[in-house]
mmCIF entry with sequence, helices, sheets and N, C-alpha, C, O atoms, coordinates in Angstrom:
data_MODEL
# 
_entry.id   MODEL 
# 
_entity.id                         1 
_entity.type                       polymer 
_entity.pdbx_number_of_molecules   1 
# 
_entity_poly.entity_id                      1 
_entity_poly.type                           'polypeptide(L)' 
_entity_poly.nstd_linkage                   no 
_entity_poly.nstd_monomer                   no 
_entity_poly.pdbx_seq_one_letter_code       
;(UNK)(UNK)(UNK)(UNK)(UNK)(UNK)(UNK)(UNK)(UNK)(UNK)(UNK)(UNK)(UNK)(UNK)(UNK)(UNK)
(UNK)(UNK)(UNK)(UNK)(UNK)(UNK)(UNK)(UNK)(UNK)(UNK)(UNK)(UNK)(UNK)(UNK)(UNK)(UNK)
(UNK)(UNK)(UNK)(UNK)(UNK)(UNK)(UNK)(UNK)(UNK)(UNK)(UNK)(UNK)(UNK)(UNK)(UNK)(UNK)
(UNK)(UNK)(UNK)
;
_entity_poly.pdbx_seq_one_letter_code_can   XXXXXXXXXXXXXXXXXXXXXXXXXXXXXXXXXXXXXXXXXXXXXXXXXXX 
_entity_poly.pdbx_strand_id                 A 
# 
loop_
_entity_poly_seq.entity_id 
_entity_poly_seq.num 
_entity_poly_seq.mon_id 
_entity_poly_seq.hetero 
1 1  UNK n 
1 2  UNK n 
1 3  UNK n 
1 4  UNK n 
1 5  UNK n 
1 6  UNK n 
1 7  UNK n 
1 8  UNK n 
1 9  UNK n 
1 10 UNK n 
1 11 UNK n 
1 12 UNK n 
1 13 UNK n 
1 14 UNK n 
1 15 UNK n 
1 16 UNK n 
1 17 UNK n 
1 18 UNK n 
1 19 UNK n 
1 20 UNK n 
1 21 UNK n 
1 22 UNK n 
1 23 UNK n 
1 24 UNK n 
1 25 UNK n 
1 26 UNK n 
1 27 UNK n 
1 28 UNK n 
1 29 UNK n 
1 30 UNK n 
1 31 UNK n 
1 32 UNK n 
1 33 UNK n 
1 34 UNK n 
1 35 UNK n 
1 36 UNK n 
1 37 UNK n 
1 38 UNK n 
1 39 UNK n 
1 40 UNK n 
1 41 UNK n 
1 42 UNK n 
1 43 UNK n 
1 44 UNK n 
1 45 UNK n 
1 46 UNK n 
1 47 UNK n 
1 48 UNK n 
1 49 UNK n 
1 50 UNK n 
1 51 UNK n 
# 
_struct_asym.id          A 
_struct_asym.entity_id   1 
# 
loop_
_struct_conf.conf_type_id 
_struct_conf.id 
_struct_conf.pdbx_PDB_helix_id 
_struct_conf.beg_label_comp_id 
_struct_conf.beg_label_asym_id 
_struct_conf.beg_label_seq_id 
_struct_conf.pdbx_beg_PDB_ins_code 
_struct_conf.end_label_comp_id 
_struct_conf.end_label_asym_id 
_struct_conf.end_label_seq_id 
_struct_conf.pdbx_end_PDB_ins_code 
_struct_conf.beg_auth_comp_id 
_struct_conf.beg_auth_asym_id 
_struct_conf.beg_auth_seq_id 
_struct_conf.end_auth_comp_id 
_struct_conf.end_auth_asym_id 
_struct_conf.end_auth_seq_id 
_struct_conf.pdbx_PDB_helix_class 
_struct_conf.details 
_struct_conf.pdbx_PDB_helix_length 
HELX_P HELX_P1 AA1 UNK A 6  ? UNK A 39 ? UNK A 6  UNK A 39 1 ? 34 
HELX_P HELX_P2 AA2 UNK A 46 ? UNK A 50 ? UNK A 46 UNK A 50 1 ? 5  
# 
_struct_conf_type.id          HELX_P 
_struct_conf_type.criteria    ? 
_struct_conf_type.reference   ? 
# 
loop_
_atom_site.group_PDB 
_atom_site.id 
_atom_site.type_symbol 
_atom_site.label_atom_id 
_atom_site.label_alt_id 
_atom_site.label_comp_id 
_atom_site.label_asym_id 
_atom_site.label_entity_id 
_atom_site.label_seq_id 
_atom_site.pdbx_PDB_ins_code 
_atom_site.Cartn_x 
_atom_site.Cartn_y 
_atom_site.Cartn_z 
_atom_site.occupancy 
_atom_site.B_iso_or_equiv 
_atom_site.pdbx_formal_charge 
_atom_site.auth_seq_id 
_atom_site.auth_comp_id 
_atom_site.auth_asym_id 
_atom_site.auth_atom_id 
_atom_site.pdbx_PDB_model_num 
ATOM 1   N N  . UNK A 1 1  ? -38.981 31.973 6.609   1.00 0.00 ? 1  UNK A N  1 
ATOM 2   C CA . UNK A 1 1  ? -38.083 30.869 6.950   1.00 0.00 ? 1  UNK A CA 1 
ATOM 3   C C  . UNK A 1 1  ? -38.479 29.587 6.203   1.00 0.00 ? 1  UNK A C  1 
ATOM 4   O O  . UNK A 1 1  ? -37.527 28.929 5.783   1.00 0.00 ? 1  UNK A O  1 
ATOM 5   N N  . UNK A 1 2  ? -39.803 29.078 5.944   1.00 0.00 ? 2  UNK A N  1 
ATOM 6   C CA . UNK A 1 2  ? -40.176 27.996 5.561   1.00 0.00 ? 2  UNK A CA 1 
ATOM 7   C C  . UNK A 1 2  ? -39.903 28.069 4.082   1.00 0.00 ? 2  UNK A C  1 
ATOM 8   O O  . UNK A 1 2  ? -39.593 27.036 3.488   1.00 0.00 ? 2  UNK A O  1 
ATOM 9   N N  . UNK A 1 3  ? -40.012 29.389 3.352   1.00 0.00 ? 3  UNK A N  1 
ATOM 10  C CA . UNK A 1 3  ? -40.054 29.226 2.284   1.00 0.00 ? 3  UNK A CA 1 
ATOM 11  C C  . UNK A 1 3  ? -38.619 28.882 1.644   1.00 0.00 ? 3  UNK A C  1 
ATOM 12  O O  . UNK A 1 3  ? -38.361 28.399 0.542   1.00 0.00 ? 3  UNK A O  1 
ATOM 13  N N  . UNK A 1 4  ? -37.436 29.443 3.096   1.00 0.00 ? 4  UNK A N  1 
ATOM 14  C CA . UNK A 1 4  ? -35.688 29.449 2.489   1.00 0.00 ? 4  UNK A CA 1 
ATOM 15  C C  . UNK A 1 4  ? -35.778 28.529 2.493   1.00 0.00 ? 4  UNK A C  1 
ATOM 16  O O  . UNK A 1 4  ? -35.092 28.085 1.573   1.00 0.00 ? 4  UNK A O  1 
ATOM 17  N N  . UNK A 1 5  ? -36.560 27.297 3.336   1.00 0.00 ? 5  UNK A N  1 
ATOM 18  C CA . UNK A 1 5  ? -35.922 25.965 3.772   1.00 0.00 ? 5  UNK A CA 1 
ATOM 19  C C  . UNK A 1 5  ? -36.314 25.118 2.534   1.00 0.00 ? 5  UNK A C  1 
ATOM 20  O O  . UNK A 1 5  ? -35.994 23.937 2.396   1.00 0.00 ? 5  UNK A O  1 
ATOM 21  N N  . UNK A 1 6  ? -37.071 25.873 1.612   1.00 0.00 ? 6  UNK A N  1 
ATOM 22  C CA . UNK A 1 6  ? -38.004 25.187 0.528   1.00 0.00 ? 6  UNK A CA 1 
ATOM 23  C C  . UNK A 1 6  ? -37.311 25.473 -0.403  1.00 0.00 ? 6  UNK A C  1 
ATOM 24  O O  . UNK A 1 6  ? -37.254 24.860 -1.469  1.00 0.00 ? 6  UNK A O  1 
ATOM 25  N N  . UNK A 1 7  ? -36.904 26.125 -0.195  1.00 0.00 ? 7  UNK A N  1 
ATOM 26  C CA . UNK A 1 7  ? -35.888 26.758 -2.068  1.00 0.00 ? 7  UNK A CA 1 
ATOM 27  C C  . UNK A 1 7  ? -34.450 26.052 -1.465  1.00 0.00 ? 7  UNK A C  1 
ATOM 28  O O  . UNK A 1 7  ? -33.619 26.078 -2.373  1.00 0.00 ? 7  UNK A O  1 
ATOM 29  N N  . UNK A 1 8  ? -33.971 25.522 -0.409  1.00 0.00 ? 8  UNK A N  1 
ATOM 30  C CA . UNK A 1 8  ? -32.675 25.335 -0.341  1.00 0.00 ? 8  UNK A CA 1 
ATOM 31  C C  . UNK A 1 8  ? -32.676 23.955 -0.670  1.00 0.00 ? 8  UNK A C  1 
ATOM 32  O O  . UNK A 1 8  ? -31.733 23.398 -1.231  1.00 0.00 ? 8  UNK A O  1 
ATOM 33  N N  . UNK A 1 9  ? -34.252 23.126 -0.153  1.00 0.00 ? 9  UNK A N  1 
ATOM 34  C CA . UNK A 1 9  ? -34.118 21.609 -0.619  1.00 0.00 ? 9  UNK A CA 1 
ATOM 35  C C  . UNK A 1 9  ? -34.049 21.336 -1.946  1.00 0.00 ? 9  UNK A C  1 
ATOM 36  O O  . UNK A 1 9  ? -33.611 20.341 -2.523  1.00 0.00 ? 9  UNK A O  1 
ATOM 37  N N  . UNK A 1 10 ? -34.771 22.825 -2.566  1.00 0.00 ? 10 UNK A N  1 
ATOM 38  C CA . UNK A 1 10 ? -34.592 22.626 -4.083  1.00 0.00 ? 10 UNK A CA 1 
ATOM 39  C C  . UNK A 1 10 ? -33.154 22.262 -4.778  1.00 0.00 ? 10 UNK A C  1 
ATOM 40  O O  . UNK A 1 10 ? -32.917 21.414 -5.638  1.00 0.00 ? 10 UNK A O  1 
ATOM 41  N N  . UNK A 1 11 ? -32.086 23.374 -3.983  1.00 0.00 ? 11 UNK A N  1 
ATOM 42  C CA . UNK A 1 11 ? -31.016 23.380 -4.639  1.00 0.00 ? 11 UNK A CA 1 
ATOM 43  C C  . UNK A 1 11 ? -30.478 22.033 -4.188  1.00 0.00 ? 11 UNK A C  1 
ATOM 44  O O  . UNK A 1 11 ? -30.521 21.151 -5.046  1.00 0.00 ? 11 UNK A O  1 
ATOM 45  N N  . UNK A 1 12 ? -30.157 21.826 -3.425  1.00 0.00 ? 12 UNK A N  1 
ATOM 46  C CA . UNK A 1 12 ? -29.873 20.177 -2.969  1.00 0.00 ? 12 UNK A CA 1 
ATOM 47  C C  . UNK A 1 12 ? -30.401 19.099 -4.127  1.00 0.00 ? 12 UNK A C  1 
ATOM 48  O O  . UNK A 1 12 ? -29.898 18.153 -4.733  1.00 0.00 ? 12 UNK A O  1 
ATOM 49  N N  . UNK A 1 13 ? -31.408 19.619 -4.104  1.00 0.00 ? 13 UNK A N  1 
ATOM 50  C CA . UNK A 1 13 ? -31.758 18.413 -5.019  1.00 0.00 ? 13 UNK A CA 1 
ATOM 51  C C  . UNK A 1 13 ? -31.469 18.150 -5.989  1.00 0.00 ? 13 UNK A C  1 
ATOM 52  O O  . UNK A 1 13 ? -31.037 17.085 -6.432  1.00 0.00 ? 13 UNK A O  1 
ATOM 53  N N  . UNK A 1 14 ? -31.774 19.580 -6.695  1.00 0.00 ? 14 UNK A N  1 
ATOM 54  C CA . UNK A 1 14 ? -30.935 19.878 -8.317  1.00 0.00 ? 14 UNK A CA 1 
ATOM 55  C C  . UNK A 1 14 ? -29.303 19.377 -7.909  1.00 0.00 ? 14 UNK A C  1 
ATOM 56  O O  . UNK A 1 14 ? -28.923 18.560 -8.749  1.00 0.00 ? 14 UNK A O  1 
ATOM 57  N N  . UNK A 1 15 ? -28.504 19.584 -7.107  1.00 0.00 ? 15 UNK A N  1 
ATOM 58  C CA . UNK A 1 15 ? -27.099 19.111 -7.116  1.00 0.00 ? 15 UNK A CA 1 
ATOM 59  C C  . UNK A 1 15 ? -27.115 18.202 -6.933  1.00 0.00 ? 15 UNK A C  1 
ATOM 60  O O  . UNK A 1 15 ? -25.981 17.847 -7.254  1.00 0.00 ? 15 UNK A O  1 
ATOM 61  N N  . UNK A 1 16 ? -27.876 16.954 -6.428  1.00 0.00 ? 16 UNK A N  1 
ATOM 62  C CA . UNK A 1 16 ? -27.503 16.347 -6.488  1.00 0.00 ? 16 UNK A CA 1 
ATOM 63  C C  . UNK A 1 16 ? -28.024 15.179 -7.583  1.00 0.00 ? 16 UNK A C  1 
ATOM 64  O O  . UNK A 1 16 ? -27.760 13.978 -7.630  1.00 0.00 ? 16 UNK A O  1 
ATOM 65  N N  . UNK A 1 17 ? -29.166 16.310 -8.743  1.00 0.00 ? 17 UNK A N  1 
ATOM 66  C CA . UNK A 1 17 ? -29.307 15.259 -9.883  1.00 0.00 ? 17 UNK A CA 1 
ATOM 67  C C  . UNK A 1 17 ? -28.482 15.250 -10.349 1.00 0.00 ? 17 UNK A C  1 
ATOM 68  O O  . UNK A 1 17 ? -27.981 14.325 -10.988 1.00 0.00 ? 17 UNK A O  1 
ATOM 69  N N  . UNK A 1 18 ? -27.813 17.053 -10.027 1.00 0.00 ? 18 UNK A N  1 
ATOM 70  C CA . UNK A 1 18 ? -26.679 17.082 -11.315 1.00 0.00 ? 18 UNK A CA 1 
ATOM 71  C C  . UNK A 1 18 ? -25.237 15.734 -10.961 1.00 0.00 ? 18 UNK A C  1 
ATOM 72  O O  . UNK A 1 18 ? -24.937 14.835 -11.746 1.00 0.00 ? 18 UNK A O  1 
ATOM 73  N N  . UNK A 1 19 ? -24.859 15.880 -10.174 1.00 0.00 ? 19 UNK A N  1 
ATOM 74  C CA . UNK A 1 19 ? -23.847 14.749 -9.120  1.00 0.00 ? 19 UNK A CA 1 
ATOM 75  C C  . UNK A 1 19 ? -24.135 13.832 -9.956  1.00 0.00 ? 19 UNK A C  1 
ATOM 76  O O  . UNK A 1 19 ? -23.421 13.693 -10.949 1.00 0.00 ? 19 UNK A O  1 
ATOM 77  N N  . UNK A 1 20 ? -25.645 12.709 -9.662  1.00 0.00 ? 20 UNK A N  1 
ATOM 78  C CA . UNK A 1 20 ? -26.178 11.372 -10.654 1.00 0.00 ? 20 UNK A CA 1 
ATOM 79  C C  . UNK A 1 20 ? -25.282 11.586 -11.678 1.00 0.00 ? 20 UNK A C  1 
ATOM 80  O O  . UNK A 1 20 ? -24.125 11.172 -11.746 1.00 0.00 ? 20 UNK A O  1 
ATOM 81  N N  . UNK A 1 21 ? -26.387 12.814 -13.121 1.00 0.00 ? 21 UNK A N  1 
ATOM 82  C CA . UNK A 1 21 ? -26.022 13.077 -14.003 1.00 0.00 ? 21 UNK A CA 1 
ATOM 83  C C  . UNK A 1 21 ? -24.279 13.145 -14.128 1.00 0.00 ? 21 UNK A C  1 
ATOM 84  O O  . UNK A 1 21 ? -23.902 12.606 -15.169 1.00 0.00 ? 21 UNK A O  1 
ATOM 85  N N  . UNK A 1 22 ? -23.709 13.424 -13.699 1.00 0.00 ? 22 UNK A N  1 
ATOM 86  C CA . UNK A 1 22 ? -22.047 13.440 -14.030 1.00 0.00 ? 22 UNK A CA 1 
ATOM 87  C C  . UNK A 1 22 ? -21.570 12.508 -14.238 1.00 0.00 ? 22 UNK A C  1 
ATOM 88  O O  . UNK A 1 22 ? -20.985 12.202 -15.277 1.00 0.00 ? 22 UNK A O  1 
ATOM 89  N N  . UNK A 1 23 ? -21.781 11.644 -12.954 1.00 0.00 ? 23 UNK A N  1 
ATOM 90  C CA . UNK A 1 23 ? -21.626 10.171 -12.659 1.00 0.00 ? 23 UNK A CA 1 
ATOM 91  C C  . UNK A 1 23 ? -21.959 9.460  -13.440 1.00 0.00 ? 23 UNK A C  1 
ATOM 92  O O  . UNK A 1 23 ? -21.096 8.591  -13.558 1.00 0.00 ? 23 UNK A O  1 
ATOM 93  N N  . UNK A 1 24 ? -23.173 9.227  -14.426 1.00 0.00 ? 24 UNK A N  1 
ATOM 94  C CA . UNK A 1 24 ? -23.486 8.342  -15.291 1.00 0.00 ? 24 UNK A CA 1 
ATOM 95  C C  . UNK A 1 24 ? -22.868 8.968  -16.534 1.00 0.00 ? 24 UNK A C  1 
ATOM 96  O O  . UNK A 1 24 ? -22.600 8.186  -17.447 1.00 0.00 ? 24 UNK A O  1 
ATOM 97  N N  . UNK A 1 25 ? -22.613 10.195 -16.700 1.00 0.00 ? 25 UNK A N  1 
ATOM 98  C CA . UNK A 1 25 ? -21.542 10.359 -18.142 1.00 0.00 ? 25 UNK A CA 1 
ATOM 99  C C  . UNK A 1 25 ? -20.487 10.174 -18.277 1.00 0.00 ? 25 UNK A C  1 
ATOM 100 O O  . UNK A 1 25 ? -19.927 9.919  -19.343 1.00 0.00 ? 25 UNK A O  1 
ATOM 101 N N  . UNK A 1 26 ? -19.770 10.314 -16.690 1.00 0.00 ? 26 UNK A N  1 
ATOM 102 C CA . UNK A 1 26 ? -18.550 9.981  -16.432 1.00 0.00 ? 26 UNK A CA 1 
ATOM 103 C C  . UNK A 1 26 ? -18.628 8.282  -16.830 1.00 0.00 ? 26 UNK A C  1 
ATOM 104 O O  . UNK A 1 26 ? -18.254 8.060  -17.981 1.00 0.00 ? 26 UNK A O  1 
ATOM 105 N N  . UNK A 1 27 ? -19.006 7.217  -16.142 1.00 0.00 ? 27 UNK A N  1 
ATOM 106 C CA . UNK A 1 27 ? -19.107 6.192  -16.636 1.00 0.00 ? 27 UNK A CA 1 
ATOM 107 C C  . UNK A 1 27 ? -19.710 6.057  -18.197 1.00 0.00 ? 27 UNK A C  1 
ATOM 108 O O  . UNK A 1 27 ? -19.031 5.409  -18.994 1.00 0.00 ? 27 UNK A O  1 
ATOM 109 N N  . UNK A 1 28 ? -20.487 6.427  -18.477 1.00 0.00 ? 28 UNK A N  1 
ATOM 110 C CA . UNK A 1 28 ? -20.730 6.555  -20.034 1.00 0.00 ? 28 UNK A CA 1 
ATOM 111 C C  . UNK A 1 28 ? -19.317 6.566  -20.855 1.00 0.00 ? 28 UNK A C  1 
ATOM 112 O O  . UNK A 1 28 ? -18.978 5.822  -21.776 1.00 0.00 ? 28 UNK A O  1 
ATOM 113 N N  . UNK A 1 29 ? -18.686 7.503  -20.319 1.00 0.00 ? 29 UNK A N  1 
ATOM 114 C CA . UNK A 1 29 ? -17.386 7.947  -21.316 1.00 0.00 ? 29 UNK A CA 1 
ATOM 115 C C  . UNK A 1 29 ? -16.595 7.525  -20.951 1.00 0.00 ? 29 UNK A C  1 
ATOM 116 O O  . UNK A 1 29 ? -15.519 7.685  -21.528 1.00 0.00 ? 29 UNK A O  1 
ATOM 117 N N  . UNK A 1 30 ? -16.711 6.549  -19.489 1.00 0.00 ? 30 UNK A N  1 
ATOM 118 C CA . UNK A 1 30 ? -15.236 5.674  -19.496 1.00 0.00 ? 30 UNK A CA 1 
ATOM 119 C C  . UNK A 1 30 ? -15.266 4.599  -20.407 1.00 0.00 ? 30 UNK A C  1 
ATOM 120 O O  . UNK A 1 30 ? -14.265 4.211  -21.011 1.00 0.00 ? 30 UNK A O  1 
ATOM 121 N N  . UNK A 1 31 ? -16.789 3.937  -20.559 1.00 0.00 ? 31 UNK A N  1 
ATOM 122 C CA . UNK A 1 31 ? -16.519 2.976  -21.280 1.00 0.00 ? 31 UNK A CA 1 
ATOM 123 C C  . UNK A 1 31 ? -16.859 2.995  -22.555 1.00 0.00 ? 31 UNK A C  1 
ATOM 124 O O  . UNK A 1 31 ? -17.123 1.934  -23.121 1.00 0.00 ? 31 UNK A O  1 
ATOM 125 N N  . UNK A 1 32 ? -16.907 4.121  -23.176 1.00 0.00 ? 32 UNK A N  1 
ATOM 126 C CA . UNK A 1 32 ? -16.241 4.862  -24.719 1.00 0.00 ? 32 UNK A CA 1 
ATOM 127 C C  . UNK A 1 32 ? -14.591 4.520  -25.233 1.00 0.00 ? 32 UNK A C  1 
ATOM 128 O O  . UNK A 1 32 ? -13.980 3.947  -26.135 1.00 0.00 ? 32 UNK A O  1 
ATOM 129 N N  . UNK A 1 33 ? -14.312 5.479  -23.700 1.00 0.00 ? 33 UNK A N  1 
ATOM 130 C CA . UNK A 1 33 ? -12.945 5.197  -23.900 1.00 0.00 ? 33 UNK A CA 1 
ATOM 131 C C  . UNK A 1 33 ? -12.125 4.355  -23.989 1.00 0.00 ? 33 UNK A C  1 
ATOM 132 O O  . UNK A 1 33 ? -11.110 4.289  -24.683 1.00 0.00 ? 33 UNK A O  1 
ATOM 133 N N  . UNK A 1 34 ? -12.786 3.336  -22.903 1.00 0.00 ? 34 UNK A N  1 
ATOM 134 C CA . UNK A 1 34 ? -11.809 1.546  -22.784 1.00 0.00 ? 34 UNK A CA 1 
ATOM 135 C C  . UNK A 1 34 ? -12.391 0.910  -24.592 1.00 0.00 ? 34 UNK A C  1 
ATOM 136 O O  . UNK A 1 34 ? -11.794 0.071  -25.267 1.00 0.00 ? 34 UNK A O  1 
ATOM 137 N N  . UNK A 1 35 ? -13.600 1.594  -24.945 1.00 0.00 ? 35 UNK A N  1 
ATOM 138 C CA . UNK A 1 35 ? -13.535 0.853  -26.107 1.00 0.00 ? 35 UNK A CA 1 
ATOM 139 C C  . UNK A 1 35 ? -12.683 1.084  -27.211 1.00 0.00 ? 35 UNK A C  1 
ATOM 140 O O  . UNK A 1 35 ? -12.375 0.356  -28.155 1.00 0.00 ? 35 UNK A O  1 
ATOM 141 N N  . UNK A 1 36 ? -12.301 2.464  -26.850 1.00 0.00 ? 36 UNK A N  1 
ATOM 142 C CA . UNK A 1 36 ? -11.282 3.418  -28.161 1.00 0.00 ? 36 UNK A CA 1 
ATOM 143 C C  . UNK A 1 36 ? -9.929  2.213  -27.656 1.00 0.00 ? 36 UNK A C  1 
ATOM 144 O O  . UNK A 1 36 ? -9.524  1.301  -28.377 1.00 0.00 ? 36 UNK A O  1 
ATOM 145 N N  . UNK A 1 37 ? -9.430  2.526  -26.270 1.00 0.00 ? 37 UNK A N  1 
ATOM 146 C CA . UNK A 1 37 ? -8.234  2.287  -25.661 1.00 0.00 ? 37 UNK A CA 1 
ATOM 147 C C  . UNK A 1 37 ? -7.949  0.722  -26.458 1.00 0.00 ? 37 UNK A C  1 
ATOM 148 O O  . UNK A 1 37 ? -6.775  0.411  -26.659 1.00 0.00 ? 37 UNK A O  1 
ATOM 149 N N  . UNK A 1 38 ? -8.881  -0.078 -26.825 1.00 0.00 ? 38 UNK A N  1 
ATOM 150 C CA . UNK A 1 38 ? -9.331  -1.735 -26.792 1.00 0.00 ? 38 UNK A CA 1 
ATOM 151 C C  . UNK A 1 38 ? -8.029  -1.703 -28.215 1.00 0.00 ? 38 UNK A C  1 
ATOM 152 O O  . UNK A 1 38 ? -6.891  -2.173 -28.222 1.00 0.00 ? 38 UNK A O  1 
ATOM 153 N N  . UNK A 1 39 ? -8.890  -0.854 -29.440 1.00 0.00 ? 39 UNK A N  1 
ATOM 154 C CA . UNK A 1 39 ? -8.316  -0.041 -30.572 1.00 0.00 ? 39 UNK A CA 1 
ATOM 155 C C  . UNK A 1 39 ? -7.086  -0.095 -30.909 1.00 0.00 ? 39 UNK A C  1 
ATOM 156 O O  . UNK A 1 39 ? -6.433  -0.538 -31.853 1.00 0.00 ? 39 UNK A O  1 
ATOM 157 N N  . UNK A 1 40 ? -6.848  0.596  -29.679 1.00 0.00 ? 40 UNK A N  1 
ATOM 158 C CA . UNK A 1 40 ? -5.201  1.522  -30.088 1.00 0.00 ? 40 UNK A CA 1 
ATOM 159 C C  . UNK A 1 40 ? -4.451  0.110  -29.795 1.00 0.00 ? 40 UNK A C  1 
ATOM 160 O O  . UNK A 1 40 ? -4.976  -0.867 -29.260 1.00 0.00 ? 40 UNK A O  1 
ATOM 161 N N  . UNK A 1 41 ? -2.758  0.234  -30.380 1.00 0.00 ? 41 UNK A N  1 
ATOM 162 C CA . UNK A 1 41 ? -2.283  -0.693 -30.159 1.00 0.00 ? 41 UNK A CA 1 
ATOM 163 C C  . UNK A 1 41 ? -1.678  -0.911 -28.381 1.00 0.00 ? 41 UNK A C  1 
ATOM 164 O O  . UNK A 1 41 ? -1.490  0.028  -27.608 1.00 0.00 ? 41 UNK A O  1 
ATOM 165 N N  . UNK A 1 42 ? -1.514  -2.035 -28.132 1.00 0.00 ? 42 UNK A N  1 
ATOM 166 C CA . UNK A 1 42 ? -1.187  -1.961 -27.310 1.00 0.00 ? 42 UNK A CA 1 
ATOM 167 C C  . UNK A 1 42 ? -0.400  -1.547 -26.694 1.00 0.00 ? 42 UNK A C  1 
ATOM 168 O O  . UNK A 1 42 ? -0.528  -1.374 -25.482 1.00 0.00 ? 42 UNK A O  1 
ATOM 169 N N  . UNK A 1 43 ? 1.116   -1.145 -27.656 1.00 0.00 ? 43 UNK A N  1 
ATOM 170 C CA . UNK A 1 43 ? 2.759   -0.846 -26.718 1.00 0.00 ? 43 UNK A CA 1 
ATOM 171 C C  . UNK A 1 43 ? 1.874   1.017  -26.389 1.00 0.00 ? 43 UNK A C  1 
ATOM 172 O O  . UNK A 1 43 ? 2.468   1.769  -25.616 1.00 0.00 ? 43 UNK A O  1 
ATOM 173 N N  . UNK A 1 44 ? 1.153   1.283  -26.743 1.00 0.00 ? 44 UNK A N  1 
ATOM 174 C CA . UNK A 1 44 ? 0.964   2.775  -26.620 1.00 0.00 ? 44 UNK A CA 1 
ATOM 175 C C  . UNK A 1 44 ? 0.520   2.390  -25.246 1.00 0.00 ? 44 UNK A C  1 
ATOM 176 O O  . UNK A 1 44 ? -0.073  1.379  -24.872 1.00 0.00 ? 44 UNK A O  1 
ATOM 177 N N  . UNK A 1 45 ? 1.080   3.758  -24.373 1.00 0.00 ? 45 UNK A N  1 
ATOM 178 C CA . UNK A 1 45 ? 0.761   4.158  -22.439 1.00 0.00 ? 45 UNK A CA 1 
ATOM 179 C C  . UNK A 1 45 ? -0.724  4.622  -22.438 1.00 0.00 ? 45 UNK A C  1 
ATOM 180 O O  . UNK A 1 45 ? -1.200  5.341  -23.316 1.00 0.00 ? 45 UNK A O  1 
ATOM 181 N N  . UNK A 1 46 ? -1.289  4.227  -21.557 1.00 0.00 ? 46 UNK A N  1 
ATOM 182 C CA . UNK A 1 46 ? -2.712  4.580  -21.496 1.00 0.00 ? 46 UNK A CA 1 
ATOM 183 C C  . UNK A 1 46 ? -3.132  6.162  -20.746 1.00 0.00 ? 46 UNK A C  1 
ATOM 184 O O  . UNK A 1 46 ? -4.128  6.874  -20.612 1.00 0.00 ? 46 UNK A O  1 
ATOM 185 N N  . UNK A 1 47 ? -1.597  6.163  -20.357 1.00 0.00 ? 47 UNK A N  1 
ATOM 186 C CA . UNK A 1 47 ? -1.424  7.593  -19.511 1.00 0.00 ? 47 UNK A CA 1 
ATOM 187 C C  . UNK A 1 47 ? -1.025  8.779  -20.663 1.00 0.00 ? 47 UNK A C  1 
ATOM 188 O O  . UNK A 1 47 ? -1.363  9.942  -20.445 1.00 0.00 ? 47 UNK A O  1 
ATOM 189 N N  . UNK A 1 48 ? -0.324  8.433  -21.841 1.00 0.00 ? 48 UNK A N  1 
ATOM 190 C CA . UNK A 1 48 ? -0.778  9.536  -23.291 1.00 0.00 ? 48 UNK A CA 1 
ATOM 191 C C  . UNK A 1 48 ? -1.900  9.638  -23.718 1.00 0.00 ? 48 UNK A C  1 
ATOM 192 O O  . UNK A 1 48 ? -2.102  10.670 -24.357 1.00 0.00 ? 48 UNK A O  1 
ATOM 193 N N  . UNK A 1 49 ? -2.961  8.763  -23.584 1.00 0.00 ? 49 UNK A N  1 
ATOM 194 C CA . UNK A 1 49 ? -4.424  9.099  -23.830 1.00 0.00 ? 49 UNK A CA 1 
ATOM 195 C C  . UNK A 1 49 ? -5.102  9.776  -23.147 1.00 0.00 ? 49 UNK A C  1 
ATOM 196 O O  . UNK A 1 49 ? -6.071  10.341 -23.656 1.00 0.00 ? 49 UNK A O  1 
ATOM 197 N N  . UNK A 1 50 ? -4.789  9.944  -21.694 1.00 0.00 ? 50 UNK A N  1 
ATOM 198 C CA . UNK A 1 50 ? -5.106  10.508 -20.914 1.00 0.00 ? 50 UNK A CA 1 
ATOM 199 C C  . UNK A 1 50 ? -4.777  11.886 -20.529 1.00 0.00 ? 50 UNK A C  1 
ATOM 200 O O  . UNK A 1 50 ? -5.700  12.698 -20.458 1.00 0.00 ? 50 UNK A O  1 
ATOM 201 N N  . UNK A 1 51 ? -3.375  12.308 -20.229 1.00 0.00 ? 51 UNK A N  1 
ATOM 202 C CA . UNK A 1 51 ? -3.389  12.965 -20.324 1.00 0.00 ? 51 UNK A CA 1 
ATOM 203 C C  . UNK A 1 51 ? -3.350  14.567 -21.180 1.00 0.00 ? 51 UNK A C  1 
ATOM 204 O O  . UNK A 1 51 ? -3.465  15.612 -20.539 1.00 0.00 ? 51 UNK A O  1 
# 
């Protein structure tokens, strides 16, 4: 039992570096993108870049 409870905090933990990790690339690459978006001309929809 002690040892499941030990390998399960593991996985928790790893998910939730990975979670951090997303989160800071996700922001990483938003503000990639607002810099591309800055770029493009303006009459262009920001919702064709997107999607």
């Amino acid at each position: 039992m002690d040892t499941g409870n030990k390998d399960e905090l593991k996985m928790w933990t790893s998910i939730r570096l990975c979670a951090i990790e997303s989160k800071e690339s996700k922001m990483q690459g938003h503000k990639e993108s607002s810099k591309v978006r800055h770029n493009w001309k303006p009459k262009l929809n920001t919702t064709t870049l997107l999607g």
